[in-house]
N, C-alpha and C positions, 0 to 999 in steps of 0.2 A: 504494500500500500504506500508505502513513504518515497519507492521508485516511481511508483506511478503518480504520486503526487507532485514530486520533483521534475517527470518528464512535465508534466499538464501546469507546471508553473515557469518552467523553461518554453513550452511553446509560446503562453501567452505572453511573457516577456517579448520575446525575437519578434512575435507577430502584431506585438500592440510598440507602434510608434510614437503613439500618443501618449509620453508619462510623465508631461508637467501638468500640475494640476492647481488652478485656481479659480478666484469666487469672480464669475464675471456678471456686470448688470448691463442691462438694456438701456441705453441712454437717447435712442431715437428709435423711433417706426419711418421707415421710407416707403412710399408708394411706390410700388414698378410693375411691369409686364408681370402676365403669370407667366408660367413655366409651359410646360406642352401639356400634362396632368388637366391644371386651370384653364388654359383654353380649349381643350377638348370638352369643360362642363359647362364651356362660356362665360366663365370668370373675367370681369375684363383687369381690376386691378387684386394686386397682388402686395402683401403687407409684411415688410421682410424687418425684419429688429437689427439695433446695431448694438457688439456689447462692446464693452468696457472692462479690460481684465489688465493685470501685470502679469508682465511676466519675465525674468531675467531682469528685474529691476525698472523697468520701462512700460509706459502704459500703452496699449495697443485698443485701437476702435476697428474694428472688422466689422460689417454687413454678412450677418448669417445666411448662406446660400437656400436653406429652406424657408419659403414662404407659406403664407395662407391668407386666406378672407373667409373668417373673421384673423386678425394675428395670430399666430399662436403663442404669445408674448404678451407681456404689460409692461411699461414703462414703469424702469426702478425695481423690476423683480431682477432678482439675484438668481442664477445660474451657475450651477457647480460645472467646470468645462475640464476640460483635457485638452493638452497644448502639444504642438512638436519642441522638444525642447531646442534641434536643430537649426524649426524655422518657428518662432514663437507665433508668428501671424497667420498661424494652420491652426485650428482646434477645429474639436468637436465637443458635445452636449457630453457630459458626462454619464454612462449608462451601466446599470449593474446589468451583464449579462448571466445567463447560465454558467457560463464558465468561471467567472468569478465568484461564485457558491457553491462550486463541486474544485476545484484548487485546494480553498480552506475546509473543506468535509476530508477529504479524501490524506490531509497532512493532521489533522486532531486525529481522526478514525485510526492511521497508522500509527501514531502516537500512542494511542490509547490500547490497543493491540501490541504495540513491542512493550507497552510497561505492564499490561496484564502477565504477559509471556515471562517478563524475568520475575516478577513475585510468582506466579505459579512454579518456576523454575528454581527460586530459592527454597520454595516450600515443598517440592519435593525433594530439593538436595538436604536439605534439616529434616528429611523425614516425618514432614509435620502433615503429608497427604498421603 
């Protein structure tokens, strides 16, 4: 369990590039085109948020690539985000996926299996089972 838990937190490490992480807030709503999604349902405008996050010491305003009508944002909500720490002006929303709940199952669970293992192990070496 504690290999498999180790490979499943090595994958997600190499494959998650996103691992600066802070609190970004929404400081504008800009009006634009919808996307191909919104003009396929005849949306004509489209409500994109801009946030406001540091990150490496510097404050960065980025327009969030996904829209909607109505926003899916309010001005001054906080957003926990995830940053490239390479290119700080790349994030994304911050999201627990699956995998990030089977990593830490699968490292306590093996944990808890090698320490059951050596008390049973001591207690049959003292003969006490």
């Amino acid at each position: 369990m504690l290999a498999a838990s180790a490979a499943s937190r090595s994958y997600l490490s190499k494959r998650q590039r996103y691992r600066g992480r802070a609190t970004a807030t929404v400081v504008e709503i800009q009006v634009d085109e919808p996307d191909r999604a919104g003009r396929e349902k005849g949306i004509h405008d489209y409500y994109y948020a801009v946030f406001a996050y540091y990150a490496a010491g510097r404050l960065y305003k980025k327009r969030y690539e996904r829209g909607g009508n109505p926003c899916p944002f309010t001005l001054n909500q906080k957003i926990e985000i995830q940053y490239d720490e390479e290119k700080p002006e790349h994030f994304r929303i911050r999201e627990r996926t699956q995998g990030s709940y089977v990593s830490p199952a699968l490292y306590y669970g093996g944990l808890c299996v090698c320490l059951i293992g050596g008390l049973l192990f001591l207690l049959t070496a003292m003969r006490l089972l």
